[in-house]
C-alpha positions in Angstrom: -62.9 -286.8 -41.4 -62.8 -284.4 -38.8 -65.8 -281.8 -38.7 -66.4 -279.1 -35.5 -70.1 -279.9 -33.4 -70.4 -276.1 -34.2 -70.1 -276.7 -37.6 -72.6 -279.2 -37.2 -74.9 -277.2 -35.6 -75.2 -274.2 -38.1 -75.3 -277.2 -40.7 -78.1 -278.4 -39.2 -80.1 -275.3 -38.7 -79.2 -274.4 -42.4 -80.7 -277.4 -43.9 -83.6 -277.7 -41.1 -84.7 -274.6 -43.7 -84.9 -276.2 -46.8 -85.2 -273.5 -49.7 -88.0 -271.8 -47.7 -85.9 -268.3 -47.6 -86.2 -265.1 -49.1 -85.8 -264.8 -53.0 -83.4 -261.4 -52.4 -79.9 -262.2 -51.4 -79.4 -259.0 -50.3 -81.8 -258.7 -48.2 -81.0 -256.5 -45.2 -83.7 -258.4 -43.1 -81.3 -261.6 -43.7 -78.1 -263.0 -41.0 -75.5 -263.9 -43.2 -74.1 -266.0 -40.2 -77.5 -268.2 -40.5 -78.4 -269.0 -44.2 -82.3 -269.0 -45.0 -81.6 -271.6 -47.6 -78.7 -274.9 -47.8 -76.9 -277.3 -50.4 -76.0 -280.6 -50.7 -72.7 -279.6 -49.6 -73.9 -278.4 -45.9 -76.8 -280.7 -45.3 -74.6 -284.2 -46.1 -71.7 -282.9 -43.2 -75.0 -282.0 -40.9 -77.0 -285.8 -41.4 -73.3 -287.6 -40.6 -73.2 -285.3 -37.4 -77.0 -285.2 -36.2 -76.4 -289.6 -36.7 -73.2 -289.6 -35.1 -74.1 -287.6 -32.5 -77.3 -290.4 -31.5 -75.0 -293.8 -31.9 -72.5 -291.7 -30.0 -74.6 -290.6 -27.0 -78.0 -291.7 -26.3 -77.5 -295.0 -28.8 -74.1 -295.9 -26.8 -75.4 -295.3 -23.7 -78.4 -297.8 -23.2 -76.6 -300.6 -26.2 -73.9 -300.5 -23.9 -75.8 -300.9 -20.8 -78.3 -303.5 -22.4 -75.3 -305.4 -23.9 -73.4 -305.5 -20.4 -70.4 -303.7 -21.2 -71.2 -301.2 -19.0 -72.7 -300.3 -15.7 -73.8 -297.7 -13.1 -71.4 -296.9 -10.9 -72.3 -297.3 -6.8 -72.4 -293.3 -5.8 -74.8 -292.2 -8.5 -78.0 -293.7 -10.1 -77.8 -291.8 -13.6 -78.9 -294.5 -15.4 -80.4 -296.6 -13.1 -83.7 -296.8 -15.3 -81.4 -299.0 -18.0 -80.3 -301.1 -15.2 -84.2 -301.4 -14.2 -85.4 -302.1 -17.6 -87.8 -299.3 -16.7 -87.9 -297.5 -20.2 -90.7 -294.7 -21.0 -92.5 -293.2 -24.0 -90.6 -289.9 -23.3 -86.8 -291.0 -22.9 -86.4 -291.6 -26.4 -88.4 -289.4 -27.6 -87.8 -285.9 -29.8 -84.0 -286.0 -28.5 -83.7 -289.3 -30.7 -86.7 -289.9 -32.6 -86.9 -286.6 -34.3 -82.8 -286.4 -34.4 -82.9 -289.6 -36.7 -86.3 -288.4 -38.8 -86.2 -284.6 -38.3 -82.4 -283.9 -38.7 -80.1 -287.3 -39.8 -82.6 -288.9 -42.5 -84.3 -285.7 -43.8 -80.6 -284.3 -44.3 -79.9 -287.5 -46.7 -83.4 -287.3 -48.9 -82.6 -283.4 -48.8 -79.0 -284.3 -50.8 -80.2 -287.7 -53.0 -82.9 -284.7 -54.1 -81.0 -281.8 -54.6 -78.2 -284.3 -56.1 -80.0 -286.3 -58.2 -81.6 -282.9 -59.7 -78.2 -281.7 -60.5 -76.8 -284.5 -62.2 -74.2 -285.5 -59.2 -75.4 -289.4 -58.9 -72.1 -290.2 -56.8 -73.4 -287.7 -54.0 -77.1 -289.0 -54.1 -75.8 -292.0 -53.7 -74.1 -291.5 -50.9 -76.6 -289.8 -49.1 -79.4 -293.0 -49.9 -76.8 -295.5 -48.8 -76.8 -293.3 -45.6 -80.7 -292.8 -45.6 -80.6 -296.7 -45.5 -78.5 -297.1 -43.1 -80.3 -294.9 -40.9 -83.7 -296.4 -41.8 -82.0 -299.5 -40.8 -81.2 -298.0 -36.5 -84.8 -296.6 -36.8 -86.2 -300.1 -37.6 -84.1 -301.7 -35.0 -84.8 -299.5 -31.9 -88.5 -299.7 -32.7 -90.0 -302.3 -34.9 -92.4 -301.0 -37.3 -92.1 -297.3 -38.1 -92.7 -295.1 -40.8 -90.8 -295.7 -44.3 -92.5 -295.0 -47.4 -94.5 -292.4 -46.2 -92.3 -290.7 -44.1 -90.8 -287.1 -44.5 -93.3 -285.9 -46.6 -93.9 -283.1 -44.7 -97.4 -281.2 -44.6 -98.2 -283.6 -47.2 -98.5 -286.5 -44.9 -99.3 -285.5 -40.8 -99.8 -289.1 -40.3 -97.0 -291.4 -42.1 -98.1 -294.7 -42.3 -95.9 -297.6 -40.2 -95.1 -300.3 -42.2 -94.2 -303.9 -40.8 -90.2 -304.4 -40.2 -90.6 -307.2 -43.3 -91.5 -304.6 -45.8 -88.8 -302.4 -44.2 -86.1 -304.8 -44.5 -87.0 -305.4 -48.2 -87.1 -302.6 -49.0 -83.6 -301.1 -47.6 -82.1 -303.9 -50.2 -83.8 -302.3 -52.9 -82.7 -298.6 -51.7 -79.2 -300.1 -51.5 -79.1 -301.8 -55.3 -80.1 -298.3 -56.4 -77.9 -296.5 -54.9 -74.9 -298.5 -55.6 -76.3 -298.3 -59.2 -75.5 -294.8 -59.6 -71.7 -295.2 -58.3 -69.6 -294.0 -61.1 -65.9 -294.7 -60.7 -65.6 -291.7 -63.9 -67.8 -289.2 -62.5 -67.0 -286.8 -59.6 -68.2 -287.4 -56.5 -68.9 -285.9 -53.4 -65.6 -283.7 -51.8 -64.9 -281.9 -48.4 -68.8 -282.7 -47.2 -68.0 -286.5 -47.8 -66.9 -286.6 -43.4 -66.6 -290.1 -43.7 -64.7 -291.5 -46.8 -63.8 -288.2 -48.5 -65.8 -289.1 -52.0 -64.0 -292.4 -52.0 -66.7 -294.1 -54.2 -65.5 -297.6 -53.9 -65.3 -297.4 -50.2 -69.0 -296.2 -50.3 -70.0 -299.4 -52.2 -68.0 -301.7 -49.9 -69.9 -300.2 -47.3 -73.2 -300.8 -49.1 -72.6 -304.3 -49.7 -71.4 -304.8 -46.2 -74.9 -303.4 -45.0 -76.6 -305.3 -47.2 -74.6 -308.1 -45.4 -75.7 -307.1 -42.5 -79.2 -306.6 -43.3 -79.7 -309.8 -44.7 -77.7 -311.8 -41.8 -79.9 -309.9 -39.5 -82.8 -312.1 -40.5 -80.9 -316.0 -40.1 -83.3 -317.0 -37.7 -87.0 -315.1 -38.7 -86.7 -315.7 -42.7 -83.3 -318.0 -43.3 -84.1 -318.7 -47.0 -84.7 -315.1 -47.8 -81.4 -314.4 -45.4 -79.3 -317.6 -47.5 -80.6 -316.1 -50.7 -79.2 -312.4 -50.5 -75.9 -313.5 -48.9 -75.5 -315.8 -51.8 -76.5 -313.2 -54.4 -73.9 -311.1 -53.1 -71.2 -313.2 -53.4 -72.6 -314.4 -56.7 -72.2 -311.1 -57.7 -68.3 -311.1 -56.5 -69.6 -308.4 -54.0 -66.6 -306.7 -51.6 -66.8 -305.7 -48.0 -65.2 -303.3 -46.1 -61.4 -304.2 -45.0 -58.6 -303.6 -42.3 -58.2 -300.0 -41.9 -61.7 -298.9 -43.9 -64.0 -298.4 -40.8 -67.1 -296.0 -41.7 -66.8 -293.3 -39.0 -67.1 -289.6 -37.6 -63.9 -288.6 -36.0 -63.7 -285.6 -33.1 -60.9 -283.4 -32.3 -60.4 -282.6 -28.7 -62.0 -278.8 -29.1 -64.4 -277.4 -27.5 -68.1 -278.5 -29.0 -66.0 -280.9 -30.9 -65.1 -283.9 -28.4 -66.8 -287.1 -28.6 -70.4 -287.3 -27.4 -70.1 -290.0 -25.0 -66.8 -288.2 -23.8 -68.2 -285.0 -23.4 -71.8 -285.5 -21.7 -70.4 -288.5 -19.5 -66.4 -286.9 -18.4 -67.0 -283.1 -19.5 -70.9 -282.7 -17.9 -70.8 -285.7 -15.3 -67.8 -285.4 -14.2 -67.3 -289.3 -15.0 -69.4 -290.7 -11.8 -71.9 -293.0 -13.7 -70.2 -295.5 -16.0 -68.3 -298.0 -14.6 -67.1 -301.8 -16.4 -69.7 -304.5 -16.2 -68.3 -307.6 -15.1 -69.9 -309.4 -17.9 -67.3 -307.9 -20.2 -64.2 -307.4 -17.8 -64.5 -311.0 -16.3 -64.4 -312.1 -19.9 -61.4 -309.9 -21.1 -59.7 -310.8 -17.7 -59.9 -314.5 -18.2 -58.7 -314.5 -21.8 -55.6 -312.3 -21.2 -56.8 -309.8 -23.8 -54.4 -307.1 -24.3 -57.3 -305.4 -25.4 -58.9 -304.8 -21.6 -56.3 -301.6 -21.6 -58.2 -299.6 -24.2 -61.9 -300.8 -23.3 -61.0 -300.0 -19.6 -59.2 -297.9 -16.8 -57.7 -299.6 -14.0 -59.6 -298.4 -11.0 -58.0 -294.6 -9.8 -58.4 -294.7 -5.8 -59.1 -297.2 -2.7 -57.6 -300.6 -2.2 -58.0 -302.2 -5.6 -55.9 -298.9 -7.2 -54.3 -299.8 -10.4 -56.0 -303.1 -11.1 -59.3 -303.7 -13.0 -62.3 -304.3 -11.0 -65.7 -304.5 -12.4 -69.0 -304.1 -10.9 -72.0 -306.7 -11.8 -74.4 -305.6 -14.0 -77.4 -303.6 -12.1 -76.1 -304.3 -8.7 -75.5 -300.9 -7.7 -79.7 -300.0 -8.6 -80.7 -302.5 -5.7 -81.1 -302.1 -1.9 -77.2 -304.0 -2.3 -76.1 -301.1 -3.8 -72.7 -300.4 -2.0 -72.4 -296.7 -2.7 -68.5 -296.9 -3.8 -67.4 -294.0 -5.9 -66.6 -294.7 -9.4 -62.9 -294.1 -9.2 -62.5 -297.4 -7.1 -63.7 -299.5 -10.1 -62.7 -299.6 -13.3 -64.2 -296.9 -15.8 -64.6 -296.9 -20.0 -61.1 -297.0 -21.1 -58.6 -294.1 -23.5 -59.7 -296.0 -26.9 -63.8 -295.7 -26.4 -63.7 -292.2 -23.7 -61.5 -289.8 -25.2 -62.6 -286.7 -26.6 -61.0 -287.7 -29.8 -62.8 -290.9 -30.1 -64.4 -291.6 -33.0 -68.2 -292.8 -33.9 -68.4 -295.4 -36.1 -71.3 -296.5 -38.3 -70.1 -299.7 -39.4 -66.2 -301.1 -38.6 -64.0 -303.2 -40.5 -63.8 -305.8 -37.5 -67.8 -306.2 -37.9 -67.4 -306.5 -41.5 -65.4 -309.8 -41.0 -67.3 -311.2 -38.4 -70.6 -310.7 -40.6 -68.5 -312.4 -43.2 -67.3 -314.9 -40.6 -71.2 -315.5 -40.1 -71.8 -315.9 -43.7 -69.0 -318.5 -44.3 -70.1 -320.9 -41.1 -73.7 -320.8 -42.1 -72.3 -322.3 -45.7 -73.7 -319.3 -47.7 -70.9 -317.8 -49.5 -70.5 -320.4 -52.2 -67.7 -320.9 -51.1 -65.8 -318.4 -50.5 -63.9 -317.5 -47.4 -62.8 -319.5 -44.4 -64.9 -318.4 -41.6 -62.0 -319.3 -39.1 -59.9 -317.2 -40.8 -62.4 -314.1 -40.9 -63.0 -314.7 -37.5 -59.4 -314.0 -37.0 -59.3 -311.3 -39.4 -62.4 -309.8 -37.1 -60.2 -310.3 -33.8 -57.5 -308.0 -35.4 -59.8 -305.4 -37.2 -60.6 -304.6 -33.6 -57.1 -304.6 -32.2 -56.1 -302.6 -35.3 -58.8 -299.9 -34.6 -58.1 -299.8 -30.9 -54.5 -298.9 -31.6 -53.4 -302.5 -30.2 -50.3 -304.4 -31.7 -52.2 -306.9 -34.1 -49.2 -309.4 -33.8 -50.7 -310.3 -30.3 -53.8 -311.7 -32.0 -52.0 -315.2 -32.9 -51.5 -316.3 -28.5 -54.8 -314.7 -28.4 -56.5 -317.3 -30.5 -54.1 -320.2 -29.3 -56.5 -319.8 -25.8 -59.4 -322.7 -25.7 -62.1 -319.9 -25.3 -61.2 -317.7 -28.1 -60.0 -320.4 -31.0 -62.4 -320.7 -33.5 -64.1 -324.2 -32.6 -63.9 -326.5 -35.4 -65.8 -329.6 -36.0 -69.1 -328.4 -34.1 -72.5 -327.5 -34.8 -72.8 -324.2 -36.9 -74.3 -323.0 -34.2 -71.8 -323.2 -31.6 -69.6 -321.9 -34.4 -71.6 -318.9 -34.2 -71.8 -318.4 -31.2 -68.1 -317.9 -30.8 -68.2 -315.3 -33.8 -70.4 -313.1 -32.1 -68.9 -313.3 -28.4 -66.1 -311.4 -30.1 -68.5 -309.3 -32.0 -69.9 -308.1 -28.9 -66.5 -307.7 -27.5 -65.4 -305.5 -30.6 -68.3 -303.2 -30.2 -67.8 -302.4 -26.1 -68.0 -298.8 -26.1 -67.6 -298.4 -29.5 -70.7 -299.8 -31.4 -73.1 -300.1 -28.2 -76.3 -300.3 -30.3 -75.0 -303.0 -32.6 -74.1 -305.5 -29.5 -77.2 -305.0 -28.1 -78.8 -305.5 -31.4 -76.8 -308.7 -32.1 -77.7 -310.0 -28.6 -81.0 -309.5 -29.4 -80.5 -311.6 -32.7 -78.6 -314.3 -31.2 -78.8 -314.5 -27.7 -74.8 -314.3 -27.7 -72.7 -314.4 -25.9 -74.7 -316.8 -23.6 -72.6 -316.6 -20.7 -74.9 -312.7 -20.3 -78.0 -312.4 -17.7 -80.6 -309.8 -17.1 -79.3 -306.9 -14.9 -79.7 -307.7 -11.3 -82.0 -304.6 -10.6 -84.4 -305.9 -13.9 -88.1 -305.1 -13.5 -89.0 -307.2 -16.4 -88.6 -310.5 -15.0 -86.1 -313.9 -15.0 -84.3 -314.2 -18.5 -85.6 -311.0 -20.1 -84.2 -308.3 -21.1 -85.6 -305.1 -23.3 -86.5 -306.3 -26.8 -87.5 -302.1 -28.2 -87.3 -298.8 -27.2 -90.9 -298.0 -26.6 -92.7 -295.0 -29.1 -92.2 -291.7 -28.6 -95.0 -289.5 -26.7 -95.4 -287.4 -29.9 -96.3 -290.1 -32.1 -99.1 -291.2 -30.0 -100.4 -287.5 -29.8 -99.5 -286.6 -33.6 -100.1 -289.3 -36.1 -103.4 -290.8 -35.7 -101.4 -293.7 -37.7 -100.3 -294.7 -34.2 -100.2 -298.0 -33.8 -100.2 -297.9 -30.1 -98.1 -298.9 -27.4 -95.5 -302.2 -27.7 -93.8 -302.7 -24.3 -90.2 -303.2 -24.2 -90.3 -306.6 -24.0 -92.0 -307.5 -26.9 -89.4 -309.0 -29.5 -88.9 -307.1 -33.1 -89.7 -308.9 -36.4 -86.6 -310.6 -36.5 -86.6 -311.7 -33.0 -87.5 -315.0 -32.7 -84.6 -317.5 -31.5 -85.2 -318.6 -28.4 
């Protein structure tokens, strides 16, 4: 699973090329460090990297800060704009934007093409499960964006935006194509498969696990359509992804190589930004969870040396701000700030939960006990963080972790996703914001106390990039980042 950021890089310049380069080989004019032309075999390695690379960094950033795991530390004010809510058109812009449509999603239509040409329908499957999948953050951090018409090149200057319904619909289509052309007989994809190493039946677990997750996402906006699809699945005696079958980029501790969060926040910052959010620590403090030594570092210096102390979220972005270095308060912990951290896209813990979901909503024709995949989602995530899972049974004896029994389905999952979002501090920031988003859980969270946007808000998008609005006449103009996504409506 483990792939050097420099290999990335000359991956991603060698498919950014397409088969634009000269006919002769030979050609003296040509650098045979810096192919004209790529393969399958390059670009899938470079579209796990460039996606990696966003969920890592920019993506764990500001889901982590929106989702309260996180927050800026007293003696900087780095991200004091996420602690503001005071988002513009140009934060998110090429860096990200063109990184998921440019580099990660172009990579995986450039390898379901060139695959699909030659026969291989295991590799072009993998790389349109991954194009979904990508579609799928795209949609999410936006609302409607381009889908149909997108990546057509000088064919199409102004791709068409399409509504987050049709999106939605059709990733599920994408996905039952793709997991179509698995074939258990045929060869699949080898050393360029980063993730699951041409493990095909992996690949279709993780397929039917986004699919899970795609259809859960819409329980509140379109709940038949959502009952429907999670029913069809299991109808179809569908599997999901299991202990110890995460979906992830792994990072050695080399240089160019190290986590992204790891190396812009400890290499280039020196680690003086992030610190614990309350929200979180309180939480993991109360419960006793063994698993506050891997999200967190006791604080390093001062008075409160060796214990964990968080910081509430946004305070230190107000005239309160006490100024207090980021070594006296506890920092992201060894499991989610190493330089050997992983970057998953989807983990086994969220894979139970969503199947935890499923079962309390009474849509898996019965199959499953959703306490017992809520459990099973509790000790994916000690699993994953290296924690001993035989510490999960006390855990779940405490009154504010059992599963509640006997409630409202509702309440039911609400508890589900409180450790959902727990699961994903510092590792799946996007996703917990996402879910929060979705669910309003866990409902113990506020706005930061340095928001802009007003009691009980909190940012619903990332706002458009700047070079849409000056490139594609398409446009469809400015949505602030308060207004909610399609699937946004509980209240």
């Amino acid at each position: 699973m483990k792939i050097s950021y420099k290999y990335i890089l000359a991956l991603l310049f060698a498919s950014s090329v397409g088969v634009t380069g000269c006919e002769d080989f030979l050609d003296v004019n040509d650098d045979p460090n810096n192919p004209p032309t790529s393969t399958p075999a390059l670009t899938l390695p470079a579209g796990f990297g460039e996606l990696a690379y966003v969920l890592g960094n920019q993506f764990q950033f500001l889901g982590n800060f929106f989702a309260q795991h996180w927050t800026q530390a007293g003696a900087a004010n780095q991200y004091c704009d996420l602690e503001l809510y005071q988002l513009t058109s140009a934060d998110y812009d090429d860096r990200v934007w063109g990184e998921l449509y440019a580099g990660a999603l172009n990579d995986f239509r450039y390898v379901a093409e060139q695959a699909d040409e030659a026969g291989n329908s295991n590799t072009a499957a993998v790389a349109e499960i991954m194009e979904a999948y990508t579609l799928q953050v795209i949609t999410d951090a936006w609302g409607d964006v381009p889908f149909t018409s997108s990546l057509e090149g000088l064919d199409n200057l102004n791709p068409e935006y399409q509504s987050q319904q049709e999106i939605y619909d059709g990733l599920i289509t994408r996905l039952n194509e793709a997991i179509a052309k698995i074939d258990a007989s045929a060869v699949g994809p080898g050393g360029e498969d980063i993730v699951y190493s041409g493990n095909m039946d992996l690949w279709r677990r993780f397929a039917n696990t986004l699919k899970l997750r795609i259809y859960l996402r819409q329980a509140y906006v379109r709940p038949d359509v959502a009952q429907a699809g999670v029913q069809q699945l299991y109808a179809e005696g569908a599997e999901f992804l299991g202990m110890g079958e995460t979906a992830a980029v792994a990072f050695a501790d080399q240089t160019q190589n190290r986590n992204p969060f790891y190396q812009t926040q400890v290499v280039f910052r020196g680690g003086v930004d992030v610190v614990a959010s309350n929200s979180a620590l309180t939480y993991l403090l109360e419960t006793d969870d063994p698993r506050i030594d891997e999200f967190y570092a006791p604080a390093q210096t001062g008075a409160n040396a060796g214990n964990f102390i968080g910081v509430d979220q946004g305070v230190e972005c107000t005239p309160a701000r006490s100024g207090d270095q980021a070594n006296t308060v506890s920092k992201p912990g060894p499991a989610v700030a190493s330089p050997t951290t992983a970057v998953p896209f989807i983990t086994a813990a969220e894979s139970y939960f969503l199947q935890a979901e499923a079962a309390a909503r009474g849509w898996t024709n019965g199959i499953g006990d959703a306490r017992e995949l809520y459990a099973q989602g509790i000790a994916a995530s000690f699993d994953y963080l290296g924690e001993d899972v035989a510490e999960v049974p006390a855990l779940l004896t405490q009154d504010t972790v059992a599963y509640p029994v006997g409630v409202p389905v509702e309440r039911q999952v609400d508890q589900i996703i409180t450790q959902k979002w727990l699961s994903f501090n510092g590792v799946q920031g996007f996703e917990a914001w996402t879910e929060y988003r979705r669910t309003g859980y866990p409902s113990f969270i506020e706005p930061s106390e340095a928001s802009t946007l007003g009691a009980s808000l909190i940012p619903k998008r990332i706002l458009y990039p700047n070079t849409e609005s000056i490139r594609n006449e398409s446009y469809p103009g400015l949505k602030e980042i308060d207004v909610p996504v399609w699937w946004d409506v509980k209240d």
